[in-house]
N, C-alpha and C positions, 0 to 999 in steps of 0.2 A: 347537660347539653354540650359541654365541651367534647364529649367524647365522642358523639354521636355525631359533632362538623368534623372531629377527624378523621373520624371511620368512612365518613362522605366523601373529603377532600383526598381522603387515600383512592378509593371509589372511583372517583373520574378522575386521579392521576393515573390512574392505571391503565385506561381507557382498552378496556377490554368487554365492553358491548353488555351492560350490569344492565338488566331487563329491569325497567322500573314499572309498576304495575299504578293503575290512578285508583284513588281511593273518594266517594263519594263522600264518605261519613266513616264514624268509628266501626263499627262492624263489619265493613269492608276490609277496610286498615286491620283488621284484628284477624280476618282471615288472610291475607298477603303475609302477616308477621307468621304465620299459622305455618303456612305454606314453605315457609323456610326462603322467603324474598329478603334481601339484602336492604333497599329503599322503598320509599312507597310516596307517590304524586299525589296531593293534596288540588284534586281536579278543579279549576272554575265555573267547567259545563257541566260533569259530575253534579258538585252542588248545587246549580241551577235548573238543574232538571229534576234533581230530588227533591229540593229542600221548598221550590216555588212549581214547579211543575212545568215549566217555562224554557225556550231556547236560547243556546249560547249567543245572547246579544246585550251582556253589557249590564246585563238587570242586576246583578248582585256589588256589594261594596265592603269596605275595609270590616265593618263590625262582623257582615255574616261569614267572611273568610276566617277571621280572627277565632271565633265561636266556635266555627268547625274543625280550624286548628287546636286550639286548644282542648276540647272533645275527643280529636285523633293523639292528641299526643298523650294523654291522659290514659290511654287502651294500649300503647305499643310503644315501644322503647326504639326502633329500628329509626335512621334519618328519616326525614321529612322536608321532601322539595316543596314548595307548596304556587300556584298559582294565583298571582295578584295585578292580572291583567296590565291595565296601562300606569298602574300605582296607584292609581284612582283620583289622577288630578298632576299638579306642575313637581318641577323639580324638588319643589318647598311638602307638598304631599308626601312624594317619595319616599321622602327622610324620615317621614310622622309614619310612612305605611313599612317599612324598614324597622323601626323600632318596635311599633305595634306586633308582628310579627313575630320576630327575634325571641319577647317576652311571650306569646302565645306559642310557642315550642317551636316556629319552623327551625330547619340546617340552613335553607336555601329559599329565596324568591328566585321565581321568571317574571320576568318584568317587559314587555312587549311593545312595537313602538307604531300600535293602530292608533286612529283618533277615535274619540266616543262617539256615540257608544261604538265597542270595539262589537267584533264578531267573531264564531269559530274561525280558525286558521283553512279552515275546507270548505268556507260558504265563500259565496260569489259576494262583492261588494263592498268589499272594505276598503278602507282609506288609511294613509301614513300620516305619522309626522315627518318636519325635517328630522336630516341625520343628524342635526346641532341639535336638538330638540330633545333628542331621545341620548345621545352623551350626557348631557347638560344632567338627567334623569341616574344615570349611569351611577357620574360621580356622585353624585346627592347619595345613592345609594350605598354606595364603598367608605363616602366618609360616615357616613350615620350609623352602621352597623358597632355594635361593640365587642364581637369576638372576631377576629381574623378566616375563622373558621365556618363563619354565615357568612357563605357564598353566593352570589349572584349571577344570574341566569339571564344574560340578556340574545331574545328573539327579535326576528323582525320576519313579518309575512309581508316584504315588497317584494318577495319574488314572485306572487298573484301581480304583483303591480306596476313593477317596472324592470322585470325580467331576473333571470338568472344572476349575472353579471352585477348589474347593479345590486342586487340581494348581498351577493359577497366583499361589496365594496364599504355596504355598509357594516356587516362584520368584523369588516378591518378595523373600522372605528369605533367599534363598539370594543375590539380587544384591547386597543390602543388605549380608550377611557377606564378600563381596568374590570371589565367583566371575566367573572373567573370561570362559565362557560357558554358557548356562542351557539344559539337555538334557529338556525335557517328553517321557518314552515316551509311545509307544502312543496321540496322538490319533487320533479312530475316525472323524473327516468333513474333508471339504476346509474345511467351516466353521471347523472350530477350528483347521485349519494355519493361513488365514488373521487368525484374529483374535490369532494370539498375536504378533506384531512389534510390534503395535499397544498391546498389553499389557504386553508387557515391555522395558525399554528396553537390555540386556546383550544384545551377540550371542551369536544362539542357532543351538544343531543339530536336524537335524528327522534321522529316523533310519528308513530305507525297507529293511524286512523283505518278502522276496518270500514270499509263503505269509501275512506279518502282519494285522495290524490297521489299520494307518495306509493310507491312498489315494496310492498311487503317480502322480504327477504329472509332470508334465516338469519337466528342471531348468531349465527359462527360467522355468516358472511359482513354481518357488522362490526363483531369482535377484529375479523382480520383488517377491514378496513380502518379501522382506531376511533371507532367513536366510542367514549367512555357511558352515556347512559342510553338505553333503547326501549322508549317512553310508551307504553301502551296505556293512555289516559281510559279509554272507557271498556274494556274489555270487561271486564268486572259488571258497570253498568248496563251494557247490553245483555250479556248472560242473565242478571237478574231481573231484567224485564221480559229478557225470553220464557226464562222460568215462571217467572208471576203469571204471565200471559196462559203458558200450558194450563197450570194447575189449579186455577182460577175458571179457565174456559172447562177445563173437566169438572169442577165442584156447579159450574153453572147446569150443562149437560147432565147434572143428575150421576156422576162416572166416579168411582174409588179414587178417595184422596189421602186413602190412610197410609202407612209408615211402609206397606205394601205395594204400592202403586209404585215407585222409584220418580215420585212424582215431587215428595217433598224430602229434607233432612229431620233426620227422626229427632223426635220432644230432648233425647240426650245430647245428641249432636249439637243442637243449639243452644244448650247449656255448655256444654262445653267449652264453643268457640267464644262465647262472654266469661267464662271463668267462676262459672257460677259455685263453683267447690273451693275457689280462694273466699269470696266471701261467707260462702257457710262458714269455715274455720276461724272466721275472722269473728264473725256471731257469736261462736264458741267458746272463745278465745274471752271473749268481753260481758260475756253473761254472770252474772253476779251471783 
């Protein structure tokens, strides 16, 4: 694990725009590692749309994050940022959701300062805590951690709430309480991706919702701007509901869904991305 916070912490010291891809579950995660991605996002909505069928509002808690962390990390050796909404309770939480955590393989918590239930960072209607409120949360979380190197990720979506300015004010305090990198949801112009590197001195995430709020950019034009990770949470899970969708609507229609069609990944290909020839050998290996 140790290796794996400093390969991270190098990562977004470097702050050269490292595409962090979200992962729902392990076989997600095992294609990003596949793929030759550097990190991989341990999604909250991700797993709430999978694991419950249900939208990003708040329904999931420390055990099922826990579960899926440990699941992911158990498949892929790459860091693992992982999503633990508002901590799931008060400062005193934190420290138990911090812990918890740390031992179920994540590098990093984002840790977010909605009130519950919280909601995606791109739906209308969410609410804050104070800025005390979510520090107070901060520290809980820097002291409780036990490697130097599980870092913490504090967000705030008050710039849906109480404007640009204020978003960045709270930032400020959130670097001050010793967050090791600063997550502003939902800027609405390329003006405000640009001006905030400039404003805040802690490496920061920019976080590209397709269907969102924020202006999707190239990642050279993040790289130069100096944000160290550039978060694509569900890219992953949209494609494979697109895909379910096709290939499923063609198996209904009566239509070829065989290894033919370019409809599905062939019987081998999906052995492969689970690794199904480490454990034949391992079979092997052990048979008596």
């Amino acid at each position: 694990m140790s290796e794996q916070g400093k390969k991270l912490r190098a990562l977004v010291n470097a702050r050269r725009g490292v595409l962090m891809p979200g992962a729902a579950n392990a076989l997600s995660a095992r294609i990003i590692e596949d793929l030759g991605f550097d990190v991989a996002y341990v999604t909250g909505a991700g797993v709430t749309n999978t694991f419950y069928g249900m939208p990003d509002h708040g329904f999931i808690g420390l055990t099922d994050m826990a579960a899926h962390t440990a699941a992911i990390r158990n498949a892929v050796n790459i860091p693992l940022v992982v999503d633990v909404d508002t901590g799931f309770g008060n400062a005193v939480n934190v420290a138990h959701t911090v812990r918890v955590m740390e031992r179920a393989g994540a590098n990093a918590i984002q840790l977010e300062d909605q009130k519950m239930p919280k909601k995606c960072g791109h739906f209308a209607g969410k609410d804050i805590v104070e800025t005390a409120e979510m520090v107070e949360k901060i520290k809980a979380a820097t002291d409780a951690r036990q490697s130097e190197d599980f870092l913490i990720v504090a967000r705030t979506d008050s710039r849906a709430v109480a404007g640009f300015d204020a978003a960045v004010a709270r930032c400020l305090a959130f670097e001050e309480a010793g967050a090791d990198i600063i997550f502003l949801e939902a800027p609405v112009s390329e003006d405000e991706l640009r001006r905030l590197p400039a404003l805040i001195k802690t490496p920061q995430l920019v976080n590209l919702v397709v269907g969102g709020k924020t202006p999707i950019l190239s990642n050279a034009a993040f790289a130069d701007m100096g944000f160290s990770l550039v978060l694509y949470a569900n890219v992953a899970l949209q494609s494979a509901i697109a895909g379910m969708t096709r290939a499923l609507g063609a198996l209904k229609a009566g239509e070829n869904v065989g290894e033919d069609s370019g409809l599905l990944a062939t019987f081998e290909e999906r052995q492969r991305v689970v690794r199904k020839a480490d454990f034949d050998a391992l079979e092997k290996k052990y048979q008596s």
